[in-house]
C-alpha positions as CSV (number, residue, x, y, z in Angstrom):
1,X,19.2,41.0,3.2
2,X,18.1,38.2,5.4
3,X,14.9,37.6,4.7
4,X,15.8,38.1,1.0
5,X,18.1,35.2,1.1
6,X,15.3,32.6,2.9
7,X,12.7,33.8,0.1
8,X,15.8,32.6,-2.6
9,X,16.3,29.1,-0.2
10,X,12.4,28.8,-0.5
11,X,12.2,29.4,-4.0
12,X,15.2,27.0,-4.6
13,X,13.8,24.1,-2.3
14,X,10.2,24.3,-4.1
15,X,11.5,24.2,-7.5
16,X,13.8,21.4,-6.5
17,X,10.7,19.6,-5.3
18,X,8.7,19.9,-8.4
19,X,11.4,19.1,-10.5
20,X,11.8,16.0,-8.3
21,X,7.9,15.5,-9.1
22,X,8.3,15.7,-12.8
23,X,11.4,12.9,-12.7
24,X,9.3,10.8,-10.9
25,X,6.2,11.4,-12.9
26,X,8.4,10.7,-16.4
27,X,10.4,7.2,-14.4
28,X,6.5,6.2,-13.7
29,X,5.1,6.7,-17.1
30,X,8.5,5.3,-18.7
31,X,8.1,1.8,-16.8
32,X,4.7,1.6,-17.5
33,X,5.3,1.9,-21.2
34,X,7.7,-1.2,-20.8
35,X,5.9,-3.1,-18.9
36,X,2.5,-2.7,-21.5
37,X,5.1,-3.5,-24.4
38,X,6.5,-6.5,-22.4
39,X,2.8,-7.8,-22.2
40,X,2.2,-7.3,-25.9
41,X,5.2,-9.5,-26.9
């Protein structure tokens, strides 16, 4: 039962991580977007 739990936390905590990756890979890509369309203008 306890080791099941930590492999649940683990699993948890890494897809928490990625999915804190992918936000961060989207606000990147988003601002750059903005800032090519600022220089455009």
């Amino acid at each position: 039962m306890n080791y099941a739990n930590k492999l649940i936390q683990a699993l948890i905590a890494e897809s928490l991580r990625l999915h804190d990756a992918l936000l961060w890979d989207i606000t990147i890509k988003i601002y750059e977007v903005r800032r090519r369309n600022e220089l455009i203008r």
